[in-house]
One Martini backbone bead per residue (centre of mass of N, CA, C, O) as a GRO file, in nm:
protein
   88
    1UNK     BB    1  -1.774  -1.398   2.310
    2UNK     BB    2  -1.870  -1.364   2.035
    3UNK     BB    3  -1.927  -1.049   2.020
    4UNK     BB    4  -1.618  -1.004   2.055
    5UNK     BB    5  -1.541  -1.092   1.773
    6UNK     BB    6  -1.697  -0.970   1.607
    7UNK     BB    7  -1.617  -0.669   1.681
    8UNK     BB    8  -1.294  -0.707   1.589
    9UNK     BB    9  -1.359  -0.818   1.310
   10UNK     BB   10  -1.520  -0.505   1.216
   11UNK     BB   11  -1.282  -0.324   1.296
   12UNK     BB   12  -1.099  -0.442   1.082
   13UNK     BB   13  -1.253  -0.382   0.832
   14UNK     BB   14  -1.275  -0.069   0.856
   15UNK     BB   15  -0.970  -0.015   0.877
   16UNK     BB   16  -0.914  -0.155   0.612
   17UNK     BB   17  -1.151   0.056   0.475
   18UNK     BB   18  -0.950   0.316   0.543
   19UNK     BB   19  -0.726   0.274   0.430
   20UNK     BB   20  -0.766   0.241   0.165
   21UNK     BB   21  -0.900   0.514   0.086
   22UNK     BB   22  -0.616   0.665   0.183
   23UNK     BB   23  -0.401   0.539  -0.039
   24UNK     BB   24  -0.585   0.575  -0.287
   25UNK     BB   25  -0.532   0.869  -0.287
   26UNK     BB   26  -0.206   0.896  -0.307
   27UNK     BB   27  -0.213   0.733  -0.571
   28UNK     BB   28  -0.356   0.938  -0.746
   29UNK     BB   29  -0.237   1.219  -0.673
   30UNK     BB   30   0.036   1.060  -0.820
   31UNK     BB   31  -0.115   0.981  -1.088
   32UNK     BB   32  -0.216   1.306  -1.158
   33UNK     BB   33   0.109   1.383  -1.143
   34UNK     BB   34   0.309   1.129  -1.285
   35UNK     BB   35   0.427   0.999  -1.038
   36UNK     BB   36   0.609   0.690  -0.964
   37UNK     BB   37   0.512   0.388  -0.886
   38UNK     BB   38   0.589   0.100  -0.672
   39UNK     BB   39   0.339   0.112  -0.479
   40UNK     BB   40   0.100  -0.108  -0.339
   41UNK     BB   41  -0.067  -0.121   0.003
   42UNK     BB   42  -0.247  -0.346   0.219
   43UNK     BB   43  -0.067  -0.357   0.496
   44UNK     BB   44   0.094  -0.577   0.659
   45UNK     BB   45   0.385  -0.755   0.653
   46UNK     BB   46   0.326  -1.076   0.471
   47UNK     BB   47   0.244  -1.141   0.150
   48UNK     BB   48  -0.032  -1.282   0.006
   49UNK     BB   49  -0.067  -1.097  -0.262
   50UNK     BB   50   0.092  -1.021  -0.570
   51UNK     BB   51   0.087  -0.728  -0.877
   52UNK     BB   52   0.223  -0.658  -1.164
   53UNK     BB   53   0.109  -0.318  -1.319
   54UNK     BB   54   0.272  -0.081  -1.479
   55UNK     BB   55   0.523  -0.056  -1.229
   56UNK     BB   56   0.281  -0.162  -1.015
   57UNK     BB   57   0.299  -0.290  -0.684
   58UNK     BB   58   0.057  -0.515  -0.574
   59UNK     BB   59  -0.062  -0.527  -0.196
   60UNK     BB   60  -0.167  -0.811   0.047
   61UNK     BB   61  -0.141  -0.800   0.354
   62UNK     BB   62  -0.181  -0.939   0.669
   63UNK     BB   63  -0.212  -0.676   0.834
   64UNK     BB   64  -0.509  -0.453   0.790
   65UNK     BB   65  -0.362  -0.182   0.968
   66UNK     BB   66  -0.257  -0.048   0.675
   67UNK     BB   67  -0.020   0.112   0.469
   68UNK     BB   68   0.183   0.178   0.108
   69UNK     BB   69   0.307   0.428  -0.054
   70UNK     BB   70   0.513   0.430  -0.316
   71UNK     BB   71   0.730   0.717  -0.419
   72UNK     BB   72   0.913   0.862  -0.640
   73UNK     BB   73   1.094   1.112  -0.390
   74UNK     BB   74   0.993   0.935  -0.134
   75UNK     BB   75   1.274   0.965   0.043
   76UNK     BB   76   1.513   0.806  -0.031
   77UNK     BB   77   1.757   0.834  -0.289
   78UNK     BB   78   1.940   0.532  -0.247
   79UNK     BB   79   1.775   0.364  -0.325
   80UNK     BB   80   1.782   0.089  -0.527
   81UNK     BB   81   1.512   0.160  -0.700
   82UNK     BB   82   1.548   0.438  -0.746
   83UNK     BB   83   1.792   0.381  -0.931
   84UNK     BB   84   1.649   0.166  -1.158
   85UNK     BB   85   1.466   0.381  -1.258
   86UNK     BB   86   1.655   0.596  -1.376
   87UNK     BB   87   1.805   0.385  -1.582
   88UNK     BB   88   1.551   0.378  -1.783
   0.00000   0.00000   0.00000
């Protein structure tokens, strides 16, 4: 019964460390770029930690087993955040 614990909780680090991996591309490429980040996520559900740094929103939230960078231009362009952003 140990083994399969440990080995679910072994599983969840390493999808936690391929998101990571994987989301902080995203965010290089976009600050590569210049473009204008809102958010970095690592995980879903509700936020554990978050701090902002430079306009940028960073978090990590309770489910390790995903992630989301947030850049202005990227999704809708109605949302309220991209409207206020545009305004500075």
């Amino acid at each position: 019964m140990l083994s399969i614990l440990v080995n679910i909780l072994l599983f969840i680090l390493v999808i936690g460390i391929l998101t990571f991996v994987h989301e902080l591309g995203h965010f290089l490429a976009a600050k590569l770029v210049k473009a204008t980040v809102f958010e970095f996520s690592l995980g879903f559900g509700p936020k554990l930690l978050s701090k902002k740094f430079k306009g940028t929103e960073y978090n990590i939230r309770l489910l390790p087993l995903g992630g989301v960078v947030k850049i202005l231009g990227d999704g809708d362009p109605e949302k309220k955040e991209v409207k206020e952003k545009l305004k500075e």
